[in-house]
C-alpha positions in Angstrom: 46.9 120.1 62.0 47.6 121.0 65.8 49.8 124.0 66.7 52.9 121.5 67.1 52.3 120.2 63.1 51.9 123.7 62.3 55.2 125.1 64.1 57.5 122.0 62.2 56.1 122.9 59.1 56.6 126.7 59.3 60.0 126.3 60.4 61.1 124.4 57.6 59.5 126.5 54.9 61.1 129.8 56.8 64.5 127.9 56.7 64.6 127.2 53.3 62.6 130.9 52.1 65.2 132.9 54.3 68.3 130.6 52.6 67.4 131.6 49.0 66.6 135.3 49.5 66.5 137.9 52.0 63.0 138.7 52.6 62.0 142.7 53.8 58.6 144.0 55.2 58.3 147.3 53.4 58.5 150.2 56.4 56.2 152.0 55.1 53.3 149.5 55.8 53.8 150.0 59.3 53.3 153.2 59.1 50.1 152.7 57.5 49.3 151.1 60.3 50.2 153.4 62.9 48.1 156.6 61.0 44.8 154.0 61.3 45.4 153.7 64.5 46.6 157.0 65.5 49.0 155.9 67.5 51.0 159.1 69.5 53.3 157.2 71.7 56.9 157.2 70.4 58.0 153.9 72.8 58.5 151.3 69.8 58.7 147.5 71.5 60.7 145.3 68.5 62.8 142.0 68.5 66.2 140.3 67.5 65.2 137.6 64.7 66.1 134.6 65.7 65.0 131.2 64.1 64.7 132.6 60.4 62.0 135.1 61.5 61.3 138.3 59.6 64.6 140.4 60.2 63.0 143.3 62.5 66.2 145.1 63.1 66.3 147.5 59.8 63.1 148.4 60.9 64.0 149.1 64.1 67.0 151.4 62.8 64.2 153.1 61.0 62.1 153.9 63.6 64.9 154.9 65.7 66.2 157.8 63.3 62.5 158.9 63.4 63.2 159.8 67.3 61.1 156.4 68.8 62.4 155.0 71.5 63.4 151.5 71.0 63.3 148.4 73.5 63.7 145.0 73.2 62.9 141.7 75.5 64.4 139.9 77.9 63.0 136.5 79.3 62.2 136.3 82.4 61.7 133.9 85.5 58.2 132.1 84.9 58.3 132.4 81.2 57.6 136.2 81.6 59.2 139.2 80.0 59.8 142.9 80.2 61.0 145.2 77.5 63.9 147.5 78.4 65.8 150.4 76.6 67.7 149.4 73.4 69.6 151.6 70.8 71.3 150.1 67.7 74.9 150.7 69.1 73.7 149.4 72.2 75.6 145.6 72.6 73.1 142.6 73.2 73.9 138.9 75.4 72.9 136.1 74.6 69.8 134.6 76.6 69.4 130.5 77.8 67.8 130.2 74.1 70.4 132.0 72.3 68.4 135.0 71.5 70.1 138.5 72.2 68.9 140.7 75.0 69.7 144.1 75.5 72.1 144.7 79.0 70.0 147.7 79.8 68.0 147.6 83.3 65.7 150.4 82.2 62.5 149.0 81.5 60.1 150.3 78.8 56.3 150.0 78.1 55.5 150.2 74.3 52.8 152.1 72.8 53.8 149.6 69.5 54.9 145.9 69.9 56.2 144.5 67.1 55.3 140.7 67.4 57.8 137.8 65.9 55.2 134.6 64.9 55.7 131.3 63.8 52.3 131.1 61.6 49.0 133.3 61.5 45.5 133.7 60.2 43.5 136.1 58.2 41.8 137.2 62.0 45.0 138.1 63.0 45.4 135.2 65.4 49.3 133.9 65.5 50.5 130.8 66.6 54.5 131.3 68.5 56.5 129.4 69.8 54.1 127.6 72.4 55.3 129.4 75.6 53.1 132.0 75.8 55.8 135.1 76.3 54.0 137.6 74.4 50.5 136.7 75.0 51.1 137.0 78.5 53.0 140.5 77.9 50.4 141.9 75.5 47.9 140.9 78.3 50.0 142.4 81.2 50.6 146.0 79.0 47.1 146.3 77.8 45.8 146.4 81.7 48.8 149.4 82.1 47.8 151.5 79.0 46.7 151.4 75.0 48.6 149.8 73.1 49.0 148.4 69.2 50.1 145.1 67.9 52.3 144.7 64.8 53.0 141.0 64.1 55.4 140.8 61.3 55.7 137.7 58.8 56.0 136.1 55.5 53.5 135.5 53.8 53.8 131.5 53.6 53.6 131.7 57.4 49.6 132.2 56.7 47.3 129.1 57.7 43.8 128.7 57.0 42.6 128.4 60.7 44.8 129.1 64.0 42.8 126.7 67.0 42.7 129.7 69.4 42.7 129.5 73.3 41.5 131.7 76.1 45.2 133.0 76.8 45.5 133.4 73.1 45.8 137.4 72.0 44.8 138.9 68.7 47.1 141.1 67.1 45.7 144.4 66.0 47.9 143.9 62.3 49.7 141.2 60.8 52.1 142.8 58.1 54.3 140.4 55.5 56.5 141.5 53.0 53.3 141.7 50.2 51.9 144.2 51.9 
C-alpha cells in the first residue's frame, strides 16, 4: 500500500473508533518518556485534534497546570509553520483547513512536540497528512536546539512498514492509548 492507500484507510478506521468511544493516551506515559529523555525544558509544543486524531487537548491542560508553557501551530505561507504561545482560556480561529490556531503573535520553540499522525511504524516513522508541515518544523527546530518528539496515536493507526523518504523525520516516541 502507498502513503495515499494508507491515509484513506486510517481515516476511516479513526472515524468509526472515535464514534463508538472516546479514546485517552494515559498522561502518565508521556511522562515516561520525558524522565528517559531527561528532558528540562518546560516549552510544551501540542495540537487541536482535528480529523478524529487523538484528543491532545486534556493533555495539554495537564501539562499546563504542571507550569509548561504551552504553544500551538499555525500554518504558514509555503506549507510552513511556527508555534506560538497558547493557554487553555486562550480563544483559537479557525485556519484555511478548519483547524484552530491560537491568535497569539508570540512565537515559541518547544523542547517537546507533540506530533498528530495519520498512521506509524514500530521505528517510529509516521506517515501525516502528505504536506510535510511537521517534518519540515521538526527539521527547522532541531538545527535551533534539542528537542523531543511525542507522536500520539491509536493503536490501529500502526502499519507494518511506513515507505520513508529523505524529508521524512523519525519521531523520538510514538505513544497510543495501550501504552
Amino acid at each position: 500500500m502507498n502513503k495515499s492507500e494508507i491515509r484513506q484507510k486510517i481515516f476511516q478506521k479513526r472515524k468509526v473508533n472515535n464514534l463508538k468511544k472516546k479514546i485517552k493516551i494515559n498522561f502518565n506515559s508521556i511522562l515516561k518518556c520525558l524522565k528517559k529523555k531527561r528532558i528540562k525544558g518546560k516549552n510544551l509544543g501540542g495540537y487541536y485534534p482535528y480529523n478524529y486524531e487523538i484528543d491532545a487537548m486534556q493533555i495539554l491542560e495537564k501539562f499546563e497546570k504542571k507550569d509548561y508553557s504551552i504553544s500551538l501551530p499555525k500554518i504558514k505561507k509555503n506549507f510552513r509553520m511556527d508555534f506560538y504561545s497558547w493557554s487553555s482560556g486562550d480563544p483559537l480561529i479557525l485556519n484555511k483547513y478548519g483547524i484552530p490556531e491560537p491568535i497569539s503573535n508570540l512565537i515559541c520553540y518547544p523542547d517537546i512536540l507533540l506530533v498528530p499522525l495519520v498512521a506509524y511504524d514500530k521505528y517510529l516513522n509516521r506517515i501525516g497528512y502528505g504536506g510535510g508541515f511537521y517534518d519540515r518544523y521538526i527539521k527547522r527546530l532541531k538545527k535551533r536546539k534539542k528537542i523531543i518528539t511525542i507522536g500520539l496515536a491509536y493503536s490501529f493507526q500502526k502499519v507494518k512498514k511506513v515507505t520513508i523518504n529523505n524529508y521524512d523525520i523519525k519521531l523520538d516516541f510514538i505513544i497510543t492509548e495501550k501504552d
